[in-house]
N, C-alpha and C positions, 0 to 999 in steps of 0.2 A: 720663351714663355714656359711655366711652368705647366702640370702636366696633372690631373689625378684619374686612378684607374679605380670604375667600380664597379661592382659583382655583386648579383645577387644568387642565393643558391642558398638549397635543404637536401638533405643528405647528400653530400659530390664531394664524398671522402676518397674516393678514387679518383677523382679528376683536378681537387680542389689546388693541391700540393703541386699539380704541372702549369696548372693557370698563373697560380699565387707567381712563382718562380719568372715568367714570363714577364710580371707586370715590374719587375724590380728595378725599373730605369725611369720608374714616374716618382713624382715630388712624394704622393701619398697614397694607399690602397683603402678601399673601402669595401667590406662584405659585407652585405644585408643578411643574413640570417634567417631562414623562416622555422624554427624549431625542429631542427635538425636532433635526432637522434642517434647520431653515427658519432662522428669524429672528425666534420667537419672545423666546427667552431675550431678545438684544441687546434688542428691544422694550420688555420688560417693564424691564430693567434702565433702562432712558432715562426709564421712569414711577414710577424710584424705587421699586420694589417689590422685596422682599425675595425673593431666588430661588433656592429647592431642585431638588436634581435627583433624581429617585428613580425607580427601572427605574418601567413600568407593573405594578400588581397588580391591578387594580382596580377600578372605581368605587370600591367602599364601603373600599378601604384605602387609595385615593390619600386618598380627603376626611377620614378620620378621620387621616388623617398631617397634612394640610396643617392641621385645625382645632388639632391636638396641639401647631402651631407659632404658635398666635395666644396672643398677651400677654394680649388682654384675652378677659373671660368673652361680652361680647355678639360675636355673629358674623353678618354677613351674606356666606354660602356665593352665589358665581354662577359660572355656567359662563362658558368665554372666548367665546362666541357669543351673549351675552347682555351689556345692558345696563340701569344701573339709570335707571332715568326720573329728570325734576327732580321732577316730582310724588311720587315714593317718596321721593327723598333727605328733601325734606323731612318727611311721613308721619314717616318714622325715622326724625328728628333728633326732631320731637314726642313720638315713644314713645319716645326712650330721655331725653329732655330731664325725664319724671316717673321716675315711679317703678312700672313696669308689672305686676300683679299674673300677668301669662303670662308662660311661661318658651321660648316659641313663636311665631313668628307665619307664616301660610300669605300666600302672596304670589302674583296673578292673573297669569298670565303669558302676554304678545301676542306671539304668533308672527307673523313677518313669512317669508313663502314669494315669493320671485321677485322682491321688492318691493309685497306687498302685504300687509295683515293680513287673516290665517285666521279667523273669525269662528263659524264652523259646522265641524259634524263631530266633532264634541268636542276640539277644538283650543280653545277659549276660553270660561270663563276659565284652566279648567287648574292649578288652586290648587297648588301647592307650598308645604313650608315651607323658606325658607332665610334667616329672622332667626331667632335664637336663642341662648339662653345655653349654651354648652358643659360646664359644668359640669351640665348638667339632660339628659342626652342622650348621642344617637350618633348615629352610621349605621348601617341595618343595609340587607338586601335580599341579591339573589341581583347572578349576573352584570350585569342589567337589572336597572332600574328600582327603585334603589336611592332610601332617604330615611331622616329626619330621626327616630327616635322618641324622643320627652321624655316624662320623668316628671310634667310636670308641665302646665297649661292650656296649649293652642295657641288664639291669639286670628286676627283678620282681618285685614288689610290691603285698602284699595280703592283704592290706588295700583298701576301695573302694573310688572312687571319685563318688558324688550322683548327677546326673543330672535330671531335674525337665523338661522333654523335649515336652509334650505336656499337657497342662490344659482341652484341652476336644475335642473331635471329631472335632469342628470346625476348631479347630487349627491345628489340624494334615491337615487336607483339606487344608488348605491357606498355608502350607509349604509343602505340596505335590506340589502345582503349583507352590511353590518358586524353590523349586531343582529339579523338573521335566523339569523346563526351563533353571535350570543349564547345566543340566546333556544333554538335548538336543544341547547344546550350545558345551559341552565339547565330545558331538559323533561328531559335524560336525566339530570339529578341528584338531579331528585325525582322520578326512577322511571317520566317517564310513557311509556306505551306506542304505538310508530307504528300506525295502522292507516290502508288505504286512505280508508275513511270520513271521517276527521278530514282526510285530505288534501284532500278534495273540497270535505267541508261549510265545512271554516271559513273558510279564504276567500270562499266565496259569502257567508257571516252577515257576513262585516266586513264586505266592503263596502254591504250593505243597511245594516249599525248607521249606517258614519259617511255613507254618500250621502244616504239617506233618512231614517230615524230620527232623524239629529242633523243632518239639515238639510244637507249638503254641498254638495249642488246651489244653496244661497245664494251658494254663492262662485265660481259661473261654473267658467268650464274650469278653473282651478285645483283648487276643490273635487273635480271628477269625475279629476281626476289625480291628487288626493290620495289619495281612495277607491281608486282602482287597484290604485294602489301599496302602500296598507296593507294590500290583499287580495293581493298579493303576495307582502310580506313575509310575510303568514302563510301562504303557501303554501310560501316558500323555507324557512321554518323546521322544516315538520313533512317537507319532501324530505329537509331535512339532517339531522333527526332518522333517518330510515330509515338516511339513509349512513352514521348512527356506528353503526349497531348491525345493520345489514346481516350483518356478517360472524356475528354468532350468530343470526341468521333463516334462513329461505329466501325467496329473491326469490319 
């Protein structure tokens, strides 16, 4: 069975050219585009990949445009900071090489932070699905942490997909306030309410989940950076929940 890989991404001029490379054993590649001003476009365009431009909407609209644009029914969905292993490609040449009774497959996904792989903290293995037949499926989800729902069997993979998801401290910062403004935006849609308490406690619970509980301290000062920071972010997100909705409160 044939095969198409699609990407959506805005500026992933650094990452765009290891993805693109990665995917070169599918029938077709698709980049969505969300007006990038780097060097992605040209990039992708040099890997032969077929290239839409369309404002951002989304996660869950960008990926359901870009799969809307794939010829064939199987799809393997990756983000442009993400690569597919040799050990997967072939995995997926095997499963689509029969005739697969799942119309799904969840795929273990290795986080690589600063240059090292995340192991602990509930960073791995991190199941996703992103092989599957589009005609069996969607996207759905909120602002964050959108996915894959099919009508029909989701089977396994034990090949990794490698994602390359933060280059250095900095970067994890400036995408802590990226999804921390998400994730504030996706509390006050389904209603939920700021309180002092939620601002205190949750933070303190993440970082015990992922330092302790899931082991984080396995991964050396990494790990305990990680944990920080995820205790951050959820700190930033329930401040920023206040700030949308401050003006009908009293401070």
């Amino acid at each position: 069975m044939k095969l198409s890989a699609v990407v959506i991404a805005k500026n992933e001029e650094v990452n765009i050219g290891r993805c693109l490379s990665s995917l070169s054993f599918c029938e077709e590649v698709i980049v969505v585009d969300a007006n990038s001003t780097d060097r992605t476009v040209e990039i992708a365009r040099k890997h032969n990949a077929k290239v839409f431009v369309k404002d951002w909407a989304g996660y869950v609209d960008q990926k359901n445009f870009a799969v809307g644009l794939a010829s064939c029914d199987w799809i393997i969905s990756v983000d442009a900071d993400e690569e597919v292993s040799e050990s997967l490609k072939l995995e997926i040449k095997q499963i689509l090489a029969g005739t697969p009774k799942e119309t799904a497959f969840s795929i273990p996904r290795k986080t690589i932070h600063s240059g090292q792989w995340i192991r602990y903290g509930g960073w791995y293995p991190n199941r996703l699905v992103r092989l599957f037949r589009k005609s069996m499926g969607t996207w759905e989800g909120g602002s964050v942490h959108e996915f894959w729902k099919t009508s029909g069997e989701v089977g396994k993979m034990s090949s990794d997909l490698i994602h390359y998801s933060f280059e250095s401290l900095a970067d994890q910062v400036a995408r802590n306030n990226l999804y921390s403004t998400l994730g504030a935006e996706a509390l006050l849609e389904s209603n939920k309410t700021f309180s002092c308490w939620k601002l205190i406690a949750k933070p303190i619970t993440k970082f015990l989940e992922t330092y302790l509980l899931k082991r984080g301290f396995l991964d050396g000062y990494r790990g305990f950076f990680i944990s920080v920071s995820a205790a951050y972010s959820v700190f930033l997100k329930w401040a920023k929940l206040w700030e949308l909705t401050r003006d009908g409160k009293k401070d």
